[in-house]
C-alpha positions as CSV (number, residue, x, y, z in Angstrom):
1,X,176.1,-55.9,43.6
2,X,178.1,-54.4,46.8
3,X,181.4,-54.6,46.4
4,X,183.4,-56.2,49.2
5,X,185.3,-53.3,50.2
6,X,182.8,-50.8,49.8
7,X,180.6,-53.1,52.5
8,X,183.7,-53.4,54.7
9,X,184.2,-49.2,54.9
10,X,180.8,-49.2,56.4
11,X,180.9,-51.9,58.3
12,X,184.4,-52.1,60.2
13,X,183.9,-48.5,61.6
14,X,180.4,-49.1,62.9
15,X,181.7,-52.6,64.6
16,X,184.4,-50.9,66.2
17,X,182.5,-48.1,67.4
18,X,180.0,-50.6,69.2
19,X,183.1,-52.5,71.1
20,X,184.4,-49.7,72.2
21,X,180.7,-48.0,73.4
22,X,180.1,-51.2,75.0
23,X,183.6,-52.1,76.7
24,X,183.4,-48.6,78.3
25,X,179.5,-49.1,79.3
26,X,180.4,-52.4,80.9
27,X,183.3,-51.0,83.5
28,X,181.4,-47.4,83.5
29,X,184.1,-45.3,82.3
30,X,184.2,-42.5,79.9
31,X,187.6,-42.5,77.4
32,X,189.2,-39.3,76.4
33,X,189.1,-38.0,72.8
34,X,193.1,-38.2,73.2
35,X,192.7,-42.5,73.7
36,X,189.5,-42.8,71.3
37,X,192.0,-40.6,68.3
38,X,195.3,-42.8,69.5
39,X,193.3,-45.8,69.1
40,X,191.7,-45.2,66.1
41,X,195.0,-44.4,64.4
42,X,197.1,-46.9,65.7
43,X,194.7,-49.7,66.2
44,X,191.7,-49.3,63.8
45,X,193.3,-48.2,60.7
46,X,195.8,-50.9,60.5
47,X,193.7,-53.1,61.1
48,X,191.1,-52.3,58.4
49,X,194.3,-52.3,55.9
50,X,195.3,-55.9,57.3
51,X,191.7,-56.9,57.2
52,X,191.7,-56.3,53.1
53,X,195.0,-57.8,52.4
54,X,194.7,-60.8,54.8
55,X,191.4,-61.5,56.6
56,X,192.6,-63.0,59.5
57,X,195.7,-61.2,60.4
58,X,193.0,-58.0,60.3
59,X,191.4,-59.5,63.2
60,X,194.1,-60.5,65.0
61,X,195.6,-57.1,65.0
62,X,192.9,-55.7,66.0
63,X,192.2,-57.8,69.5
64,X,195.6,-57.8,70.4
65,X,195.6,-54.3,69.4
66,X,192.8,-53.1,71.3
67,X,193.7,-55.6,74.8
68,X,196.6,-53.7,74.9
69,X,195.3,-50.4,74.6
70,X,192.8,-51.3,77.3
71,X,195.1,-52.8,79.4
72,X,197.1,-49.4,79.6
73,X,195.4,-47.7,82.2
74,X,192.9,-50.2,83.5
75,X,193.0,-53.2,86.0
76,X,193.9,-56.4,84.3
77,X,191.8,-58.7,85.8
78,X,188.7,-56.2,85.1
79,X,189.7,-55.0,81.5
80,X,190.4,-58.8,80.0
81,X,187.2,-60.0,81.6
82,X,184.8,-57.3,80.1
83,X,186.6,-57.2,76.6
84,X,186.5,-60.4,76.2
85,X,182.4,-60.3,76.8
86,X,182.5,-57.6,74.2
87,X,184.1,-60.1,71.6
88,X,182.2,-63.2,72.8
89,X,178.7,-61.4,72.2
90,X,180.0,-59.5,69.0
91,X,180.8,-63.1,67.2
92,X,177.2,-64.3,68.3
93,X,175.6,-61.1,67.6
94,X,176.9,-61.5,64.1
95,X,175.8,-64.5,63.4
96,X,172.6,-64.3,64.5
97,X,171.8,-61.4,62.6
98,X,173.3,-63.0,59.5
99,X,170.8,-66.1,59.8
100,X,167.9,-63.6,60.6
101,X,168.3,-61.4,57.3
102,X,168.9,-64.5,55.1
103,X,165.7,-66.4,56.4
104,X,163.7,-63.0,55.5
105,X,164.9,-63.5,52.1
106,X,165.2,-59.6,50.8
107,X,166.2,-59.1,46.9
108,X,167.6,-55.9,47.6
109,X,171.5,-56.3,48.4
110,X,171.7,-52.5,50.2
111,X,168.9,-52.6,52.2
112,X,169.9,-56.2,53.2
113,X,173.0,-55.0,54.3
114,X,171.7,-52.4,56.5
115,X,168.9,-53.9,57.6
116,X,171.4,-56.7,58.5
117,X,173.6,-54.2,60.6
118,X,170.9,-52.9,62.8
119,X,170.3,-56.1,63.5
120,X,173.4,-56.9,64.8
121,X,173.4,-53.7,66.4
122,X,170.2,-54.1,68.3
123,X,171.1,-57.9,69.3
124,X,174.4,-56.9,70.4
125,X,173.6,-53.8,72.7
126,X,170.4,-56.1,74.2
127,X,172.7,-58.9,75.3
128,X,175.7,-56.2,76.3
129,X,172.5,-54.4,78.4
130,X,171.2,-58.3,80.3
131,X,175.0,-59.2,81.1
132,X,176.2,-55.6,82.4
133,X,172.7,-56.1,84.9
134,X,173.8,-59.5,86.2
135,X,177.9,-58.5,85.9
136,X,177.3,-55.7,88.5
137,X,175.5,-57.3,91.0
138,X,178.1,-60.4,91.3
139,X,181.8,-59.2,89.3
140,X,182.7,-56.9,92.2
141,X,182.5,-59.7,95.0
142,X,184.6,-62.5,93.1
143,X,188.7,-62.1,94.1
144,X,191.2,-62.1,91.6
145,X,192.3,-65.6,91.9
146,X,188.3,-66.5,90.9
147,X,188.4,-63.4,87.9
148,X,191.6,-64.8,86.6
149,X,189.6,-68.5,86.4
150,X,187.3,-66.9,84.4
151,X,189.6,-64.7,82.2
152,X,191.0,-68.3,81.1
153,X,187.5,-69.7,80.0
154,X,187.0,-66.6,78.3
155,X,190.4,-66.7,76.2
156,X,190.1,-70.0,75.6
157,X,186.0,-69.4,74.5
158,X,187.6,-66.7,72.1
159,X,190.2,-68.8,70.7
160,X,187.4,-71.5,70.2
161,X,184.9,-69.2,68.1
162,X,187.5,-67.7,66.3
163,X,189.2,-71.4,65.4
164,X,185.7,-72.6,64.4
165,X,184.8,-69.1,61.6
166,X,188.3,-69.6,60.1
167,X,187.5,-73.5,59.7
168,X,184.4,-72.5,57.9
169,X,185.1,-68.9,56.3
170,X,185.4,-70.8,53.0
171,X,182.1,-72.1,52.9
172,X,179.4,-69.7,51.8
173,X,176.6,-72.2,52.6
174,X,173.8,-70.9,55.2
175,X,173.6,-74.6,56.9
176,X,177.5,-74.3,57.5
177,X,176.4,-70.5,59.3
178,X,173.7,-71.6,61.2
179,X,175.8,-75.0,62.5
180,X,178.6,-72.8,62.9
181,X,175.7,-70.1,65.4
182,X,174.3,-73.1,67.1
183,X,178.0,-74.9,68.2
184,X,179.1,-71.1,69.2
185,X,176.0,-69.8,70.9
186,X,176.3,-73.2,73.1
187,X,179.4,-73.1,74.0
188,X,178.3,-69.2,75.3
189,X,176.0,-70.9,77.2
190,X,178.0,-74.0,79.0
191,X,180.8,-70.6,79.4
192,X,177.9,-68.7,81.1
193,X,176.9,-71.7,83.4
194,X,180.9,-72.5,84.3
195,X,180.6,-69.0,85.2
196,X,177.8,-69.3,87.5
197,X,179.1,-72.3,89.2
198,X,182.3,-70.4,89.8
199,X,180.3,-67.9,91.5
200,X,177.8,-70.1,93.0
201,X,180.6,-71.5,94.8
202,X,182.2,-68.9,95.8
203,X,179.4,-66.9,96.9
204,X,178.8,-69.6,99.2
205,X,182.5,-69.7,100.4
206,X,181.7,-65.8,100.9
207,X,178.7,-66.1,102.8
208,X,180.1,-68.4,105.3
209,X,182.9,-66.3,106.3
210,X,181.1,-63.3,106.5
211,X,178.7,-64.9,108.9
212,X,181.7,-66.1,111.0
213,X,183.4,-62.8,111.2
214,X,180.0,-61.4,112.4
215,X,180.0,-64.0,114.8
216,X,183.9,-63.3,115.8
217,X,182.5,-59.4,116.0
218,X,179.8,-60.8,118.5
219,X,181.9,-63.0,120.3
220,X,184.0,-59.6,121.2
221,X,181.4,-57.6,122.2
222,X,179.9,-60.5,124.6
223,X,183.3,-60.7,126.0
224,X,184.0,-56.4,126.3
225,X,180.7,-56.4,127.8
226,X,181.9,-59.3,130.6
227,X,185.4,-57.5,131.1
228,X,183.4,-53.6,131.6
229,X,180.8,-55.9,134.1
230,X,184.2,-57.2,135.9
231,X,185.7,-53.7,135.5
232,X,182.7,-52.1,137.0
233,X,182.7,-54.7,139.7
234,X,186.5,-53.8,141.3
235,X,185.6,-50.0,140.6
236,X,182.8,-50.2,143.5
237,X,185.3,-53.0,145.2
238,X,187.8,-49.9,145.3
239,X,185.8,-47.3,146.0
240,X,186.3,-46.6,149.4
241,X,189.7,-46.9,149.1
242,X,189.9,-44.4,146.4
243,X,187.6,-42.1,148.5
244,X,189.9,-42.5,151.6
245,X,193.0,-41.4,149.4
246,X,191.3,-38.7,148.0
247,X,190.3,-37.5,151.7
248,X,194.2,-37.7,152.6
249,X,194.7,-35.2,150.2
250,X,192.2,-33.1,150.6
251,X,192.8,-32.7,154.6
252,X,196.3,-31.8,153.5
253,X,195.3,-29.3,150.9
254,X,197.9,-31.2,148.6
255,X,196.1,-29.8,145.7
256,X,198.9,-31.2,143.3
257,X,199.2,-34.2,144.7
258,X,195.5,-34.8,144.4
259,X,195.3,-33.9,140.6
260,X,198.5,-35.6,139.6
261,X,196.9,-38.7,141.8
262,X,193.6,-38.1,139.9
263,X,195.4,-38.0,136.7
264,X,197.6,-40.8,137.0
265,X,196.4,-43.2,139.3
266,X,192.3,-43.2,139.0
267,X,191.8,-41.7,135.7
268,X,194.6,-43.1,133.5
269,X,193.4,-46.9,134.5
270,X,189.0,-46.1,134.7
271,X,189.2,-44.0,131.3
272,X,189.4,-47.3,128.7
273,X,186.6,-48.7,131.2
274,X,184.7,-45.4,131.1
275,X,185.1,-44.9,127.4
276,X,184.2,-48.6,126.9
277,X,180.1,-47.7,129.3
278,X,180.0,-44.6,126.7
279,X,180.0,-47.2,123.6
280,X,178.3,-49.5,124.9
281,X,175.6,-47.0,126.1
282,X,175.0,-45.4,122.2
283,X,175.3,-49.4,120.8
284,X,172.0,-49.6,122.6
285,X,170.1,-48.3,119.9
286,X,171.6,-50.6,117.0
287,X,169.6,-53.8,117.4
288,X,170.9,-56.1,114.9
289,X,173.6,-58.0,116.8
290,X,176.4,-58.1,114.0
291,X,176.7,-54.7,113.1
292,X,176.3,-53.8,116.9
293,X,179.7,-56.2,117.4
294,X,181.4,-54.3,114.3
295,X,180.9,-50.9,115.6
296,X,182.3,-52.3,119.0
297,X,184.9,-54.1,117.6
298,X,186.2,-51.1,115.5
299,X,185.7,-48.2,118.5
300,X,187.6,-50.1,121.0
301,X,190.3,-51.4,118.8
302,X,190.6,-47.6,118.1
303,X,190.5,-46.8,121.7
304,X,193.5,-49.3,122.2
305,X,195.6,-47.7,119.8
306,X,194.5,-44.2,122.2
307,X,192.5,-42.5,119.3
308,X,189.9,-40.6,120.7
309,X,186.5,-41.4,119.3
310,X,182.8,-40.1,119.2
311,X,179.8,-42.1,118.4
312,X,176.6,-41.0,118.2
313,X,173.5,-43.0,118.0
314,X,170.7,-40.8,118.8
315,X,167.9,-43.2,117.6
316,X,166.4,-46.7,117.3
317,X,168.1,-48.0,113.9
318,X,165.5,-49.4,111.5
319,X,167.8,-51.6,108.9
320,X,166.8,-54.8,107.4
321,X,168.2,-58.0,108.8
322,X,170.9,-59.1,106.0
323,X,173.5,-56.4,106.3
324,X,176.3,-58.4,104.6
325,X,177.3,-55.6,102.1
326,X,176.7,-52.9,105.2
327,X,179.1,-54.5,107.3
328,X,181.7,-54.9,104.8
329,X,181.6,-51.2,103.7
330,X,181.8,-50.2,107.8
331,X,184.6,-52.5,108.3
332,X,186.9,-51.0,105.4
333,X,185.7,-47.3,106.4
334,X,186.5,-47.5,110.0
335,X,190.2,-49.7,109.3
336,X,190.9,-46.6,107.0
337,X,189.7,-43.4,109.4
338,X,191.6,-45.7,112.3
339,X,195.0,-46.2,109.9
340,X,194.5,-42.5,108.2
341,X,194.6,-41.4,112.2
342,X,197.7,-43.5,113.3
343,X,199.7,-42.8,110.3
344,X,199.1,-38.9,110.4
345,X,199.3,-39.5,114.2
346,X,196.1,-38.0,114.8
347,X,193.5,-38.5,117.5
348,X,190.2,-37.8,116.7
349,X,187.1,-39.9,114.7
350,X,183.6,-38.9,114.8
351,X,181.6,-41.9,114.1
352,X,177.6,-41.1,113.7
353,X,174.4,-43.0,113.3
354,X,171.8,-40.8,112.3
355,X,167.9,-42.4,111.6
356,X,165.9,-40.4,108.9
357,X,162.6,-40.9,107.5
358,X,163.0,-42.7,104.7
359,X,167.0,-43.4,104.9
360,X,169.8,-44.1,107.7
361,X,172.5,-42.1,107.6
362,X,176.0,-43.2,108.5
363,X,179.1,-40.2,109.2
364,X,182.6,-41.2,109.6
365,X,185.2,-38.3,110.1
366,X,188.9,-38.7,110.8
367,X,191.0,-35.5,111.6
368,X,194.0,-35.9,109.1
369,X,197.6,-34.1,108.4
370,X,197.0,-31.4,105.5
371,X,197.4,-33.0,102.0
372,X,196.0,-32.9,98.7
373,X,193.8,-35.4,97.6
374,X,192.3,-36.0,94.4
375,X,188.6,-38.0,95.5
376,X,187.9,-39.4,92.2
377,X,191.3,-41.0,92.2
378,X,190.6,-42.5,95.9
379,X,188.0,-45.0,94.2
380,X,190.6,-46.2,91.5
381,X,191.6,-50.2,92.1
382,X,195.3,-50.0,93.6
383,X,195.3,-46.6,93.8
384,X,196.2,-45.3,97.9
385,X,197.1,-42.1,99.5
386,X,198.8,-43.9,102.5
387,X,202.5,-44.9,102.7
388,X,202.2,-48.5,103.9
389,X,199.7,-49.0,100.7
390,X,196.2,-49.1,103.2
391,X,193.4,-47.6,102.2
392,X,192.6,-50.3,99.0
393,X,189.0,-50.7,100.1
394,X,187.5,-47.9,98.8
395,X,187.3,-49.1,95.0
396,X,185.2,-52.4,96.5
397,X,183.4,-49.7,98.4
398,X,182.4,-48.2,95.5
399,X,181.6,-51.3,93.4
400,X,179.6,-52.3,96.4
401,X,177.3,-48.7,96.6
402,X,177.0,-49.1,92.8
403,X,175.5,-52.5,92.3
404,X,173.2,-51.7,95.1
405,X,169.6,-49.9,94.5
406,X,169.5,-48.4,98.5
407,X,173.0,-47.0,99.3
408,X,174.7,-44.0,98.3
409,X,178.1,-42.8,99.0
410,X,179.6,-39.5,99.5
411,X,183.0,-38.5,100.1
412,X,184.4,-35.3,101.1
413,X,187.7,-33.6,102.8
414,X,187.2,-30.3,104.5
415,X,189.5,-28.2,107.2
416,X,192.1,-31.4,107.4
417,X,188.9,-33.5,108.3
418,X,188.5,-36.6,105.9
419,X,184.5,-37.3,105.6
420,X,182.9,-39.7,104.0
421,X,178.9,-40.1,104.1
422,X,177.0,-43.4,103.3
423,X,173.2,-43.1,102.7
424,X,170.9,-46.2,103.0
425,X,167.6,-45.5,101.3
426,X,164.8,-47.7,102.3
427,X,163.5,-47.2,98.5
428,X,165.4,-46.7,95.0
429,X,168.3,-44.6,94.5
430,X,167.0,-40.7,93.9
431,X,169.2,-37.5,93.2
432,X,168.6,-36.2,97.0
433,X,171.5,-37.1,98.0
434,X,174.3,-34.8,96.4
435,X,177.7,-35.0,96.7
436,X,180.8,-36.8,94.9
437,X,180.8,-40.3,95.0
């Protein structure tokens, strides 16, 4: 027969390798040997030695242990959220493999055991694998105030499971174990579906005001569109006075006065309306309406502010109707090129539309002060380069370009110019695109 502790050597270490593989799967991250050798030796080995002397208090070390240790260095919000997953499908894993191996009914104690642990191995990594699918494609558009929700239902889930195997530790029978699965796996599942009406709700919430900032976006452009009409209008309403001044001039060969009159008095008030026909003009060729009144919305704000800007549309857009996550990732990157430009007190943004075969190709470039930035860090959640703490969207860029199957981001800073490059594929992701994302 096994001996307890001889079952427990081999088992605690391959259980604790598995929640930390699939903890650092979930929020794609890879840990330093320096954290994986500081947590095995502060964290793991006590633990093992409180497991023997005291079951519980084992366990308890150990998840306090480790939610601290993944705390330090990661996002709250995101680190209790996917270790608590990790513990949640452990316990059922578990179980589940315990009821399996039982009902098969092998005499041999050994390969029982192992058999028993690839099991659990197998079940765990397949539910880790389904969740960290569905986690990615909803996780990144949920706000704090709906994560935290959810961080509660999970604590309070963990506190439940863990209530219930203490209750019942003392019992060895298998109709105890496979009540005790049934009540947890359950209760997983009524977790699971509070969790989808959280984000059923809010997705809806979402939706909405997305749409109504597209329409807001519109609204704008109907209305710059109606002031360059009027603008136009009183330019060919002046323009025979403007001609006679400049023919005052002119007959006195007041070359200064005409250029400084030029300058100030025709130039300085047509250049908004001017730059205003050169948008509108390269908008032509983007024909869904909300991402037309983004791009305008964006340009002329920077105009205002008397950035200078280039757009480029050379070609006829060909981008699927539902642009929600587009839009949202052109709204963050312009408000950053625009801030990055008025804090460094720069002028210049390039933005560019560029239609490929098989992809559409976005450029935005900002000219920017000379600085060292570390890109990798840019993507980090609170992490910003800019003194007034602006430039936060780039982490729910990246969540964004991640969860989707057609986008790909690339970001890049070269002779004081700040570039960043989004691809959108019209077909899966592929390694064409190279670059540091």
């Amino acid at each position: 027969m096994l001996h307890e502790w001889t079952i427990n050597l081999i088992n605690l270490p391959i259980q604790y390798a598995l929640l930390m593989a699939s903890f650092y799967y979930l929020v794609n991250e890879r840990p330093s040997w320096k954290r994986v050798l500081f947590s095995s030796l502060v964290i793991f080995l006590p633990s093992v030695f409180l497991y023997q002397m005291i079951f519980w208090s084992g366990i308890l070390y150990l998840l306090v242990g480790m939610t601290i240790f993944f705390l330090w260095g990661n996002p709250k919000t995101k680190c209790l959220f996917y270790w608590g997953i990790v513990i949640i499908v452990a316990i059922i894993s578990d179980h589940l493999a315990t009821i399996i191996i039982f009902n098969l009914s092998f005499k041999d104690e050994l390969f029982q055991f192992f058999l028993r642990t690839v099991v659990f191995i197998c079940i765990h990594i397949f539910i880790i694998y389904l969740l960290s699918l569905l986690i990615k494609k909803i996780y990144f558009k949920l706000p704090k105030k709906e994560i935290w929700l959810i961080n509660v239902a999970i604590v309070c889930t963990i506190g439940v499971f863990y209530f219930n195997i203490f209750r019942v530790f003392k019992y060895s029978k298998i109709e105890v174990l496979r009540f005790n699965t049934i009540l947890l796996t359950v209760y997983f599942i009524l977790l699971i579906v509070l969790i989808g009406i959280i984000i059923s709700i809010y997705l809806k919430k979402y939706e909405l005001t997305v749409k109504e900032k597209e329409l807001s976006n519109f609204s704008v452009y109907i209305q710059s569109l109606e002031q360059v009409n009027k603008d136009m209008q009183k330019f060919r309403h002046d323009y025979l006075n403007i001609l006679l001044s400049l023919k005052g001039y002119i007959a006195d060969k007041d070359w200064e006065g005409l250029e400084t009159y030029f300058e100030q008095g025709i130039l300085k008030f047509e250049q908004k309306t001017l730059e205003s026909n050169k948008i509108l003009a390269h908008l032509n060729n983007i024909q869904n309406l909300a991402l037309k009144g983004l791009i305008f919305n964006k340009v002329s704000s920077a105009i205002e502010q008397n950035l200078k800007v280039s757009l480029e549309v050379p070609n006829p857009l060909k981008l699927e109707e539902d642009l929600i996550d587009l839009t949202r990732i052109l709204g963050i990157l312009l408000d950053n090129a625009i801030e990055n430009c008025v804090e460094d007190r720069q002028e210049f943004i390039q933005l560019a539309v560029i239609e490929q075969k098989d992809s559409t190709l976005f450029v935005i470039r900002n000219k920017m002060n000379k600085k060292v930035i570390d890109i990798n860090k840019l993507f980090w959640e609170g992490y910003t380069t800019k003194e007034q703490g602006h430039g936060l969207g780039l982490s729910t860029v990246k969540k964004i370009v991640d969860s989707s199957s057609d986008m790909l981001l690339n970001i890049s800073v070269e002779d004081n110019w700040f570039n960043v490059e989004l691809l959108i594929l019209r077909q899966q992701k592929t390694s064409s695109f190279k670059g540091r994302r």
